[in-house]
PDB file of N, CA, C and O in Angstrom:
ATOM      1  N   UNK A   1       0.816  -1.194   0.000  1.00  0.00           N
ATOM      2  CA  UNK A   1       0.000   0.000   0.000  1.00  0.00           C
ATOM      3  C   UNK A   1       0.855   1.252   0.000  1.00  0.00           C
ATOM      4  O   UNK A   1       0.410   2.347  -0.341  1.00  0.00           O
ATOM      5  N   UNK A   2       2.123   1.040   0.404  1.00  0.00           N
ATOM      6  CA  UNK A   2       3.125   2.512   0.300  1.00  0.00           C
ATOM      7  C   UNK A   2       3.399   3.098  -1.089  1.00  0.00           C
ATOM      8  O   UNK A   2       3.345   4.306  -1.320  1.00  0.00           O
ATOM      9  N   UNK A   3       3.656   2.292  -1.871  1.00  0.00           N
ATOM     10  CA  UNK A   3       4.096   2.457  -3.089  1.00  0.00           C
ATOM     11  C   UNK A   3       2.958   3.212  -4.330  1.00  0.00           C
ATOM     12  O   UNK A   3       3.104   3.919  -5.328  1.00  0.00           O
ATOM     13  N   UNK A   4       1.579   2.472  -3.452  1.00  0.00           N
ATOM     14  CA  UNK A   4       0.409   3.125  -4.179  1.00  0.00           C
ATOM     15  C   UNK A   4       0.050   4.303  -3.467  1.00  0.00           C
ATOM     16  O   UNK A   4      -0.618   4.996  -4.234  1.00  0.00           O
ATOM     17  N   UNK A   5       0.194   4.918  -2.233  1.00  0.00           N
ATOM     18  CA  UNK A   5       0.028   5.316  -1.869  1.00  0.00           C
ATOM     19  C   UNK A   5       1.113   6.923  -2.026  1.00  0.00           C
ATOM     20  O   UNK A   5       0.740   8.094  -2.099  1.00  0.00           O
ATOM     21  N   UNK A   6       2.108   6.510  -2.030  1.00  0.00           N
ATOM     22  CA  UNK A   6       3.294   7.463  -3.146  1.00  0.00           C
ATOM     23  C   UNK A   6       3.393   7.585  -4.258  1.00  0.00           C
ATOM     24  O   UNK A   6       4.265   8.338  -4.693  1.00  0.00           O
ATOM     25  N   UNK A   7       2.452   6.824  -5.212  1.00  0.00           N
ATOM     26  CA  UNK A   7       2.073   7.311  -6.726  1.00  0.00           C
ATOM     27  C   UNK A   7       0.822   8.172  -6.265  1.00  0.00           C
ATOM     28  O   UNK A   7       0.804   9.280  -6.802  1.00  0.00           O
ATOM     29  N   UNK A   8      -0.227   7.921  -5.396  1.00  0.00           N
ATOM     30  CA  UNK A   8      -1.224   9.269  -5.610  1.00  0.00           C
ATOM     31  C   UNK A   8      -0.988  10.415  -5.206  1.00  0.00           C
ATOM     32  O   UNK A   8      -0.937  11.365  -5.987  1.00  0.00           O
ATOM     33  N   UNK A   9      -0.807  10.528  -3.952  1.00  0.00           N
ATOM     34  CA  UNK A   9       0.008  11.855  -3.656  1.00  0.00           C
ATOM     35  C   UNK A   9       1.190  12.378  -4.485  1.00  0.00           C
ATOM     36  O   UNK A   9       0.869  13.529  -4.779  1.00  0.00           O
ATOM     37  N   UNK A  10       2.326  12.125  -4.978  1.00  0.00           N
ATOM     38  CA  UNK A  10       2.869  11.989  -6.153  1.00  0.00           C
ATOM     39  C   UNK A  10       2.115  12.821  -7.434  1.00  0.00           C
ATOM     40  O   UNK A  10       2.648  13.794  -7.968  1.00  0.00           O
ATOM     41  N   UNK A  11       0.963  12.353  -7.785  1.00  0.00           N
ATOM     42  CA  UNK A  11      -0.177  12.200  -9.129  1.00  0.00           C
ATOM     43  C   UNK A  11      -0.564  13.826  -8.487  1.00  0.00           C
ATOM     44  O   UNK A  11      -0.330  14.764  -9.249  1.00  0.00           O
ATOM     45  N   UNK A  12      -1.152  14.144  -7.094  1.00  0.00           N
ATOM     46  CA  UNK A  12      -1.367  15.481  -6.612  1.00  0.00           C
ATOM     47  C   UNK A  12      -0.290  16.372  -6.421  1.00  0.00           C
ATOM     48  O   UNK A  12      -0.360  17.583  -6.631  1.00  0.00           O
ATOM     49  N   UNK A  13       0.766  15.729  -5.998  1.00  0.00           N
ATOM     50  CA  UNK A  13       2.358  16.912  -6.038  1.00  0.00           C
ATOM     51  C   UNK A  13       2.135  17.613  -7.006  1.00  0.00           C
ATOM     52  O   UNK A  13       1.819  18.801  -7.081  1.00  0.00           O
ATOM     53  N   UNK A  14       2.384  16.495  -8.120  1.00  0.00           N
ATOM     54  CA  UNK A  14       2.963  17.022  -9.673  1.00  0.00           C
ATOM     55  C   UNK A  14       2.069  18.028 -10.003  1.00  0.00           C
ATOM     56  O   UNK A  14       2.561  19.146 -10.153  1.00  0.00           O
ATOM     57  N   UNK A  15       0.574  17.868 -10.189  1.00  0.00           N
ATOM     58  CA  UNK A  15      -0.539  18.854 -10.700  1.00  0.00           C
ATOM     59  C   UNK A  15      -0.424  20.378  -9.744  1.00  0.00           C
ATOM     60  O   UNK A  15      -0.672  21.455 -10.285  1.00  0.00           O
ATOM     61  N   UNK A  16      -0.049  20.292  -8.392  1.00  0.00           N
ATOM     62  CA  UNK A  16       0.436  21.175  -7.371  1.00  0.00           C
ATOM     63  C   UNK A  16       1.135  21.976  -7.950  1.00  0.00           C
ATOM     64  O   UNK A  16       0.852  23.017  -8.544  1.00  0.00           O
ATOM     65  N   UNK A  17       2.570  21.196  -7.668  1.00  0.00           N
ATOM     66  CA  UNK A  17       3.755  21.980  -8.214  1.00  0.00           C
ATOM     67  C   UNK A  17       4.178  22.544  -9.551  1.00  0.00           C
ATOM     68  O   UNK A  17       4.900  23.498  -9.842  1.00  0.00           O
ATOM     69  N   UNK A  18       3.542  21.706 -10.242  1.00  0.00           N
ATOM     70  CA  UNK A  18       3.290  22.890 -12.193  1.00  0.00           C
ATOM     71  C   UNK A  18       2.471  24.403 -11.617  1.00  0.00           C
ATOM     72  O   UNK A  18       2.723  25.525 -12.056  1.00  0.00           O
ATOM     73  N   UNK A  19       1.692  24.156 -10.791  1.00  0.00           N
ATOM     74  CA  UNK A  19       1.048  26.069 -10.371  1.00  0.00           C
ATOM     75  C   UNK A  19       1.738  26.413  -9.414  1.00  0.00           C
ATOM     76  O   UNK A  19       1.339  27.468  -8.922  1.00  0.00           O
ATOM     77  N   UNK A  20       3.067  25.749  -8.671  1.00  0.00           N
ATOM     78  CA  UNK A  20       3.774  26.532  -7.640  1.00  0.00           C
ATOM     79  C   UNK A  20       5.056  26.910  -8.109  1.00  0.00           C
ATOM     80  O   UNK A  20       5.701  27.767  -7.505  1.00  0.00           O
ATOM     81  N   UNK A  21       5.595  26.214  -9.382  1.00  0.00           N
ATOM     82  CA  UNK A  21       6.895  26.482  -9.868  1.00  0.00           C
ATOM     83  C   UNK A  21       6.814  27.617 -10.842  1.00  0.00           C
ATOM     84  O   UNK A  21       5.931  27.666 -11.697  1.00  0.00           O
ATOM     85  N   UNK A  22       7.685  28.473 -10.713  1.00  0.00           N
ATOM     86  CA  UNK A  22       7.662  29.558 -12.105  1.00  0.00           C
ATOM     87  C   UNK A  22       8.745  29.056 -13.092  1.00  0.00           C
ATOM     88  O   UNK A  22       9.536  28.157 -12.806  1.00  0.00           O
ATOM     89  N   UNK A  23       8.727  29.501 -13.900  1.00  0.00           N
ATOM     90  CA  UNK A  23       9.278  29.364 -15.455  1.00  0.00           C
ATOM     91  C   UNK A  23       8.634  28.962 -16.783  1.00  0.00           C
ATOM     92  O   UNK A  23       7.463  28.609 -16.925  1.00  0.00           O
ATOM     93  N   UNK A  24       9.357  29.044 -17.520  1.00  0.00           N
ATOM     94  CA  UNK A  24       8.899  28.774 -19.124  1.00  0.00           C
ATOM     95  C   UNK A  24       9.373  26.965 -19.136  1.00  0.00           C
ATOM     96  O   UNK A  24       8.659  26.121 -19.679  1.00  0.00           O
ATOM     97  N   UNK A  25       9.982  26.811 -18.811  1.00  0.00           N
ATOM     98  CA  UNK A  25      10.570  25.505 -19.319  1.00  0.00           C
ATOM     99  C   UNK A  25      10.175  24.247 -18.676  1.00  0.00           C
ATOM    100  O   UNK A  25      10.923  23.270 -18.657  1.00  0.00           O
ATOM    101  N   UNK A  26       8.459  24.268 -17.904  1.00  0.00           N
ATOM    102  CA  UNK A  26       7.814  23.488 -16.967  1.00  0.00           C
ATOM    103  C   UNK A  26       7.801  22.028 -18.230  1.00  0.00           C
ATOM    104  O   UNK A  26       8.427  22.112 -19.286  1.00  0.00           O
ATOM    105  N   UNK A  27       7.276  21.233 -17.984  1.00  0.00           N
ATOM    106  CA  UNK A  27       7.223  19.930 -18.880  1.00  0.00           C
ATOM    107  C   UNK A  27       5.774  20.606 -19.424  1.00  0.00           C
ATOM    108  O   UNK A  27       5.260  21.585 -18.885  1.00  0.00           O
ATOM    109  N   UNK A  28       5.184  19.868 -20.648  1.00  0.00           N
ATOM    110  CA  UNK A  28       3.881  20.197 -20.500  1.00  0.00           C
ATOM    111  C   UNK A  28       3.454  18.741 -21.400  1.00  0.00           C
ATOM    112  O   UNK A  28       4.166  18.179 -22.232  1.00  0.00           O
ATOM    113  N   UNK A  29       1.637  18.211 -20.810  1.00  0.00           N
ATOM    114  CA  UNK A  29       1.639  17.562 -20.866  1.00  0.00           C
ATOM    115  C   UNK A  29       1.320  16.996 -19.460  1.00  0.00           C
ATOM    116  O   UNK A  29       2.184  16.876 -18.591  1.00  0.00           O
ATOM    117  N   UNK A  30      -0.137  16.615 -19.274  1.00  0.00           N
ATOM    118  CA  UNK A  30      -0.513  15.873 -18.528  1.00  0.00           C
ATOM    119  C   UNK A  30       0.054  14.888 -17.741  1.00  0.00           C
ATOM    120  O   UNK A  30       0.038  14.786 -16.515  1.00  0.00           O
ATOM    121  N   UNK A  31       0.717  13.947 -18.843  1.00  0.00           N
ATOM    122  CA  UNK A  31       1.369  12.779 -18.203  1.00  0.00           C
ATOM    123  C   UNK A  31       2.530  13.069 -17.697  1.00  0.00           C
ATOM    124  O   UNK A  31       2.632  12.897 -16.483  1.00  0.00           O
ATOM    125  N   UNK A  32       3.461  13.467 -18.277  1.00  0.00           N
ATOM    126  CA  UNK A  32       4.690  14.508 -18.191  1.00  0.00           C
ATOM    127  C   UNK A  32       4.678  15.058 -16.817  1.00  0.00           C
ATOM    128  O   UNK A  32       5.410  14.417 -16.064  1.00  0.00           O
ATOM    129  N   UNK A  33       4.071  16.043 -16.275  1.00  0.00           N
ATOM    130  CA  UNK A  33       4.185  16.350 -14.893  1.00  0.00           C
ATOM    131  C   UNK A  33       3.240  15.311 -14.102  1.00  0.00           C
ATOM    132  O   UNK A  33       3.310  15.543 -12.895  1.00  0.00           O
ATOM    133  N   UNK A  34       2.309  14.152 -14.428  1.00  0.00           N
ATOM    134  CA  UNK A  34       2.400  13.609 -13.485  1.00  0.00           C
ATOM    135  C   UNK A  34       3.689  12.707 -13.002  1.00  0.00           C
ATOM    136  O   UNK A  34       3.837  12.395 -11.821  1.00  0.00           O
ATOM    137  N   UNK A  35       4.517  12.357 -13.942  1.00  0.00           N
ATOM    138  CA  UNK A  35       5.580  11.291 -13.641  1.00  0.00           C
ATOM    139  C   UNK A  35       6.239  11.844 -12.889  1.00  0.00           C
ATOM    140  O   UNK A  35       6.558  11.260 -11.853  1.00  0.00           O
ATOM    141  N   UNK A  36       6.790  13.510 -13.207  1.00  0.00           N
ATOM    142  CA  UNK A  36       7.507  14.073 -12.893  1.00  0.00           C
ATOM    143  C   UNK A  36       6.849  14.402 -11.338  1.00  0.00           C
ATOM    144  O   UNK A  36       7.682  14.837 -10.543  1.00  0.00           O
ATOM    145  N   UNK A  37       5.610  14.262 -10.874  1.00  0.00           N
ATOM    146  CA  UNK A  37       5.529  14.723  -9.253  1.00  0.00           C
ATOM    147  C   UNK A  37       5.670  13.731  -8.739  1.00  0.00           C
ATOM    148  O   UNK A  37       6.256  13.761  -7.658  1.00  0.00           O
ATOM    149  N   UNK A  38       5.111  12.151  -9.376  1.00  0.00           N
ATOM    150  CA  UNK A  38       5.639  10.651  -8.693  1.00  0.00           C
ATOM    151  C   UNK A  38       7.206  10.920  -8.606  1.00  0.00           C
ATOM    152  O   UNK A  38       7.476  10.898  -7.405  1.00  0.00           O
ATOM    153  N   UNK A  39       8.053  11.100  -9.151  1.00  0.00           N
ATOM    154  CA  UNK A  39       9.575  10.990  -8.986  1.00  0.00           C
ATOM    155  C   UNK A  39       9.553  12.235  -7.763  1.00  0.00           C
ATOM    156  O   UNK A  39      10.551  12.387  -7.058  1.00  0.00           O
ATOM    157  N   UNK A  40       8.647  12.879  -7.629  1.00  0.00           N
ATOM    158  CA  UNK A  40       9.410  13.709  -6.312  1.00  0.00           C
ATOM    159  C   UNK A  40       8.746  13.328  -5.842  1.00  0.00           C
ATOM    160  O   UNK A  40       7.905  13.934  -6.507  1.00  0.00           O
ATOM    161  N   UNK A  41       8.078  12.696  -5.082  1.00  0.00           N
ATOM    162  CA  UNK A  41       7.195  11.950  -4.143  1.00  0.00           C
ATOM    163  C   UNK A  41       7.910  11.349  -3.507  1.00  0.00           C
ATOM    164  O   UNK A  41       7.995  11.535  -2.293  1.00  0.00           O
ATOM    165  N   UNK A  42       8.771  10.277  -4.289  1.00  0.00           N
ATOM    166  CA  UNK A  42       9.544   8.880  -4.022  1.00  0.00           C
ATOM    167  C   UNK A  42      11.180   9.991  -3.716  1.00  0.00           C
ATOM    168  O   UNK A  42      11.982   9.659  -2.844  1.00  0.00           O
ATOM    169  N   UNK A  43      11.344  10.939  -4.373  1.00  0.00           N
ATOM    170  CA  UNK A  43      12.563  11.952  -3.980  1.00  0.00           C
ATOM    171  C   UNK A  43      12.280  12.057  -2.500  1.00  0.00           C
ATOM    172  O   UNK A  43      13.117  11.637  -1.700  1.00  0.00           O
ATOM    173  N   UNK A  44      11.123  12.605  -2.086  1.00  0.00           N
ATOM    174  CA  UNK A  44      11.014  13.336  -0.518  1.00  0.00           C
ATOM    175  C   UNK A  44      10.869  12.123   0.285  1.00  0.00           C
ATOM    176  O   UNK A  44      11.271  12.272   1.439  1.00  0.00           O
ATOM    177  N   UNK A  45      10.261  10.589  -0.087  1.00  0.00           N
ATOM    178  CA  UNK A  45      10.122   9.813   0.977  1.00  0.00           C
ATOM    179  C   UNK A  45      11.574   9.251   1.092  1.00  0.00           C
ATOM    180  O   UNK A  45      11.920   8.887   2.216  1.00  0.00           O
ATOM    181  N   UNK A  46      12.595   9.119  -0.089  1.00  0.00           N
ATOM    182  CA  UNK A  46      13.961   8.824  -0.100  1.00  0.00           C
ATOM    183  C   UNK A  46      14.650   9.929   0.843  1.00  0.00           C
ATOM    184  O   UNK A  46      15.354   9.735   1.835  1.00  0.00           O
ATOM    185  N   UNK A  47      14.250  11.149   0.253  1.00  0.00           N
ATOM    186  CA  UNK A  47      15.641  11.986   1.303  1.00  0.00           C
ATOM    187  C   UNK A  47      15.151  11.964   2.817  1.00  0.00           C
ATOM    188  O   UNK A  47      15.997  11.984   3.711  1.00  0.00           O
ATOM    189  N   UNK A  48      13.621  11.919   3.149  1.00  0.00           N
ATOM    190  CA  UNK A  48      12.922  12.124   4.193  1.00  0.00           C
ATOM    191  C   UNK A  48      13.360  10.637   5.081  1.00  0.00           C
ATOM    192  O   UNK A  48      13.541  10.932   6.262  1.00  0.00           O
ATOM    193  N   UNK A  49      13.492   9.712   4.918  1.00  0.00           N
ATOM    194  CA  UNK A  49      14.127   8.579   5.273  1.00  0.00           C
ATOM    195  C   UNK A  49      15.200   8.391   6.026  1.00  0.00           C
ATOM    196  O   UNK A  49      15.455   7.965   7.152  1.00  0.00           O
ATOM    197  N   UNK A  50      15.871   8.903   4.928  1.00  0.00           N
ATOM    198  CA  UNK A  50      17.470   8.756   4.729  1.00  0.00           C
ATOM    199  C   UNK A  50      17.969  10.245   6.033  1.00  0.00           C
ATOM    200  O   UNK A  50      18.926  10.156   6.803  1.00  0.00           O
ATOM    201  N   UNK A  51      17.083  11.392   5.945  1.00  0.00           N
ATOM    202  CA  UNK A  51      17.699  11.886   7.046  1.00  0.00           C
ATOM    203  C   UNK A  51      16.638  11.664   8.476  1.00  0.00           C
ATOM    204  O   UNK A  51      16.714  12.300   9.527  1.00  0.00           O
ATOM    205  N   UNK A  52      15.936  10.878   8.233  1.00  0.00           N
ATOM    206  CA  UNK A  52      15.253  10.490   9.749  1.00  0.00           C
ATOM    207  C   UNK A  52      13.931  11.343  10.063  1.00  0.00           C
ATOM    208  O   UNK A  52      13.263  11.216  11.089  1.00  0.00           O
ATOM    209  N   UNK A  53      13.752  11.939   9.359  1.00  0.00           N
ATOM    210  CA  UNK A  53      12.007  12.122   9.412  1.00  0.00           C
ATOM    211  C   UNK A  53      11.287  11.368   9.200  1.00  0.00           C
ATOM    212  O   UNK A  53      10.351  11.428   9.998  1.00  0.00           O
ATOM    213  N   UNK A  54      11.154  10.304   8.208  1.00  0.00           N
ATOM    214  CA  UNK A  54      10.111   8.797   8.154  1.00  0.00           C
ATOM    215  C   UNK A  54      10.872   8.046   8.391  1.00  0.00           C
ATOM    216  O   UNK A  54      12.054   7.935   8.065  1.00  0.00           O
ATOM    217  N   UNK A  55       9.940   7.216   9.249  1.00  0.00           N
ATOM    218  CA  UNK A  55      10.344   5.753   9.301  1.00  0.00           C
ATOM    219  C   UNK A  55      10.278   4.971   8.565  1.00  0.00           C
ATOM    220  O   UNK A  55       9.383   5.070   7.726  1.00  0.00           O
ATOM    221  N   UNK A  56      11.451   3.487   8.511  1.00  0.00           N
ATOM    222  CA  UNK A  56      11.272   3.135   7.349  1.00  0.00           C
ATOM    223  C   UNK A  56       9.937   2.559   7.176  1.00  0.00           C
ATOM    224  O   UNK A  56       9.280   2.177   8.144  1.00  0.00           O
ATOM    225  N   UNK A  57       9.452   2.474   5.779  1.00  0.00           N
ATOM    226  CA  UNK A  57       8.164   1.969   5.383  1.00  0.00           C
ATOM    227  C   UNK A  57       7.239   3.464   5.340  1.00  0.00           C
ATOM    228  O   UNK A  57       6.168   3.424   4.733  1.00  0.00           O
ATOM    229  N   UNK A  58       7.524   4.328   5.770  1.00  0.00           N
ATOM    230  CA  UNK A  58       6.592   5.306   5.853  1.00  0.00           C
ATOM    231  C   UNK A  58       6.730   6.737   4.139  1.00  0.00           C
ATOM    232  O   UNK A  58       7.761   7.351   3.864  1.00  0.00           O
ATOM    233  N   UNK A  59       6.103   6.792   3.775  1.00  0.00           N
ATOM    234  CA  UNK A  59       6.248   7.734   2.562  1.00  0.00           C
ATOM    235  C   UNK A  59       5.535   8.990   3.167  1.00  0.00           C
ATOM    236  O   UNK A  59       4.782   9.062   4.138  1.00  0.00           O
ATOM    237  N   UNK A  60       6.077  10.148   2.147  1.00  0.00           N
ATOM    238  CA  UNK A  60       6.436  11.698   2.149  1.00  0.00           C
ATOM    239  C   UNK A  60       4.421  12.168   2.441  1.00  0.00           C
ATOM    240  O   UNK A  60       3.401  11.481   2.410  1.00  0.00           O
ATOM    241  N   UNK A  61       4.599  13.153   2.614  1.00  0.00           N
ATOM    242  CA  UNK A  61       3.003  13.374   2.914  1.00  0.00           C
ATOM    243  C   UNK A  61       2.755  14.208   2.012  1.00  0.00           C
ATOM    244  O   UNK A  61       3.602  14.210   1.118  1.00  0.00           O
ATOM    245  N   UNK A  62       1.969  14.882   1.897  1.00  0.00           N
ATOM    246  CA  UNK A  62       1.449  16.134   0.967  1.00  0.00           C
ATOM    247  C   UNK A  62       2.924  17.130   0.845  1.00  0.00           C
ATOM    248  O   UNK A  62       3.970  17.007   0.209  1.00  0.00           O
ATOM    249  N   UNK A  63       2.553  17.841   1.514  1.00  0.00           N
ATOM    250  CA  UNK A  63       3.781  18.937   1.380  1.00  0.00           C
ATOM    251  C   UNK A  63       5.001  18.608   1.182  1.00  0.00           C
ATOM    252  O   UNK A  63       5.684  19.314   0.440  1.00  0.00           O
ATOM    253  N   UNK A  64       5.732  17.082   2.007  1.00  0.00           N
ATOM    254  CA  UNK A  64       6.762  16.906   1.368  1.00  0.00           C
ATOM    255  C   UNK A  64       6.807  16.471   0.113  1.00  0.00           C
ATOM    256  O   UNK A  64       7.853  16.775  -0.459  1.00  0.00           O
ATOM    257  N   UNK A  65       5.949  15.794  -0.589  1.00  0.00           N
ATOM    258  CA  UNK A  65       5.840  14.908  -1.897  1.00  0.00           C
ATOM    259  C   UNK A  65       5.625  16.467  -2.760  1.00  0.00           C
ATOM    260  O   UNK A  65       5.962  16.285  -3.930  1.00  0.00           O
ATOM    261  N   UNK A  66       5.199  17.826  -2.542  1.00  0.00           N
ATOM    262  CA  UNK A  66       5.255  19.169  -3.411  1.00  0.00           C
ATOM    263  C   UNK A  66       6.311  19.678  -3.510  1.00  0.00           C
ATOM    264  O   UNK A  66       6.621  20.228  -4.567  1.00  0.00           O
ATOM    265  N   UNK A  67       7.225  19.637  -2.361  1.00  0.00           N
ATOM    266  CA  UNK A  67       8.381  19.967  -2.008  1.00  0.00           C
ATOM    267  C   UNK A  67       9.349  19.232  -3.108  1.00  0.00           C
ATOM    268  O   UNK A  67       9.968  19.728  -4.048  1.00  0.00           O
ATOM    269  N   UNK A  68       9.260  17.856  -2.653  1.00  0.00           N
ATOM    270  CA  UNK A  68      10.001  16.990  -3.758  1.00  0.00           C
ATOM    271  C   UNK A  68       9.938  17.742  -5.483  1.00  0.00           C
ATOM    272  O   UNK A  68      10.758  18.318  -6.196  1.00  0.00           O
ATOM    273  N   UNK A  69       8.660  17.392  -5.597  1.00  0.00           N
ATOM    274  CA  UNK A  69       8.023  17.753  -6.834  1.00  0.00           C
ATOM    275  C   UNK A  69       8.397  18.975  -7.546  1.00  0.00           C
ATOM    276  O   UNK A  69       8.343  19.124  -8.767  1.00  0.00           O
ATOM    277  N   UNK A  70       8.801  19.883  -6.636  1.00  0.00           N
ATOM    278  CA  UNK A  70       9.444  21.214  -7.051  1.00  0.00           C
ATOM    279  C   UNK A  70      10.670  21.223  -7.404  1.00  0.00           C
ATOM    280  O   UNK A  70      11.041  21.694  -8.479  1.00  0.00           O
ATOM    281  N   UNK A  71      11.386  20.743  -6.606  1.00  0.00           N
ATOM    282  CA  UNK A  71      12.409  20.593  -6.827  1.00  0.00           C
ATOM    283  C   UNK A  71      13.222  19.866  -7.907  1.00  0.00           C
ATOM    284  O   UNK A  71      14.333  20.240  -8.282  1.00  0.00           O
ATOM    285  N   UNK A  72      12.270  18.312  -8.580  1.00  0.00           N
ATOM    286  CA  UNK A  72      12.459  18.126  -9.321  1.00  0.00           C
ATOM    287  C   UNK A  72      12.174  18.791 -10.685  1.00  0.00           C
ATOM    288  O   UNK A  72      12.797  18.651 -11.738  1.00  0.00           O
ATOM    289  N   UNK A  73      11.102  19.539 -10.424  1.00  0.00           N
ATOM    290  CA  UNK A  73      10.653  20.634 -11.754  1.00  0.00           C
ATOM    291  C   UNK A  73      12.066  21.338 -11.891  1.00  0.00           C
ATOM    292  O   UNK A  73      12.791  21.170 -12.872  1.00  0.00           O
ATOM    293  N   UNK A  74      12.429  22.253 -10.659  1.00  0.00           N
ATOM    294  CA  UNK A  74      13.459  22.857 -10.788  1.00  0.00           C
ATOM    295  C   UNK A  74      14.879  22.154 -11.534  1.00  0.00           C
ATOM    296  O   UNK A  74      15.726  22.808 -12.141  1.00  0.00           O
ATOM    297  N   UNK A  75      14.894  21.130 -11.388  1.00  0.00           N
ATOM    298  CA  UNK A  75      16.171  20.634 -12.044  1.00  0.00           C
ATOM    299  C   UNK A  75      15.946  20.155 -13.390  1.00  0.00           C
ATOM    300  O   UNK A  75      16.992  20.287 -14.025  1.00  0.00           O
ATOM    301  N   UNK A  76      14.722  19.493 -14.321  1.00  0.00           N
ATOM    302  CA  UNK A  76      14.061  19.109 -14.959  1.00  0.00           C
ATOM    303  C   UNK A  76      14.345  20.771 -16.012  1.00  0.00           C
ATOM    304  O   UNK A  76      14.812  20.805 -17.151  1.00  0.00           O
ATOM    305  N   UNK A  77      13.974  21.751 -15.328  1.00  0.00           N
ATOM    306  CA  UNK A  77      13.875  22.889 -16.347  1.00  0.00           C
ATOM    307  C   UNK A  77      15.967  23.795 -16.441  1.00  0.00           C
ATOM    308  O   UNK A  77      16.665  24.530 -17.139  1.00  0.00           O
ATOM    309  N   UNK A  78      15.985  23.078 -15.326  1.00  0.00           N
ATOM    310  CA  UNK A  78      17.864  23.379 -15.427  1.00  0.00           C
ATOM    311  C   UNK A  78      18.637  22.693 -16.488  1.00  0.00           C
ATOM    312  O   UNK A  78      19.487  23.283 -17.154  1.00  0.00           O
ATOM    313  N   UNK A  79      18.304  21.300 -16.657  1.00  0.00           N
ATOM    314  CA  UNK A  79      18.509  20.519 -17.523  1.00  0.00           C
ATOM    315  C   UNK A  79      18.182  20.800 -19.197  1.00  0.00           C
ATOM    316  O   UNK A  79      18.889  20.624 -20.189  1.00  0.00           O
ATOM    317  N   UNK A  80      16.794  21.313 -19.040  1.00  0.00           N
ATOM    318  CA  UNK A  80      16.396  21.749 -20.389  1.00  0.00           C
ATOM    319  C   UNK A  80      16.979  23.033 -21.125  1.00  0.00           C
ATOM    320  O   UNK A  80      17.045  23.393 -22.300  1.00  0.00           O
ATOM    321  N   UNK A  81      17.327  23.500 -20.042  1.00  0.00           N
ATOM    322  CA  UNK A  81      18.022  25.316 -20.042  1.00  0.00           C
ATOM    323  C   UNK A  81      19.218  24.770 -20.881  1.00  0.00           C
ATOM    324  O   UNK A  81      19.439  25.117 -22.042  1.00  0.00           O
ATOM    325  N   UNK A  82      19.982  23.858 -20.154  1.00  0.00           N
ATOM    326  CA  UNK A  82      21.802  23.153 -20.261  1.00  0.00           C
ATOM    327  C   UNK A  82      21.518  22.987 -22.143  1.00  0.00           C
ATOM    328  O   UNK A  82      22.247  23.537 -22.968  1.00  0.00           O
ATOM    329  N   UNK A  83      20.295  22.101 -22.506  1.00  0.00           N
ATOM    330  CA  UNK A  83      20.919  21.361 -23.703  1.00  0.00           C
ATOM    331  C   UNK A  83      20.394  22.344 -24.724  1.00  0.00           C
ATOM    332  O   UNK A  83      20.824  22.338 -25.877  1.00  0.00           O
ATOM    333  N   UNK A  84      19.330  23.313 -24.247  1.00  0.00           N
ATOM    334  CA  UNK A  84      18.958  24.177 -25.717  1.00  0.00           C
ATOM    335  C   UNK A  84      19.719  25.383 -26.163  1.00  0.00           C
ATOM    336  O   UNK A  84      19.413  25.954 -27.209  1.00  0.00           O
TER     337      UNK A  84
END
């Protein structure tokens, strides 16, 4: 149930964080920022873990899984900046 449970919140990050991130170079595309808020979902329950805010087995909550989600936007549009 964790794993499904970090793809939906994840599925809500992503739709979140496309209206909390600024720039031109957001993904666009429905599917596109949802993958992209699942990968920060699973980002915030990884770093959130790893420095001792969840226990193991426990995944990122709302705000951290937006948090994630931003952050991966942010690097996602750093990346796109690099190759064009």
């Amino acid at each position: 149930m964790g794993i499904i449970w970090t793809v939906i919140i994840g599925f809500v990050a992503g739709v979140l964080a496309k209206f909390l991130s600024p720039g031109g170079n957001e993904p666009s595309g429905f599917i596109l920022t949802t993958v992209l808020g699942i990968v920060g979902a699973f980002v915030a329950t990884f770093l959130g873990q790893a420095l001792g805010w969840y226990r193991p087995g426990e995944g990122a909550g709302l705000i951290g899984a937006v948090i994630g989600a931003v952050l991966v936007l942010m690097v996602w549009s750093m990346m796109s900046r690099r190759s064009a």
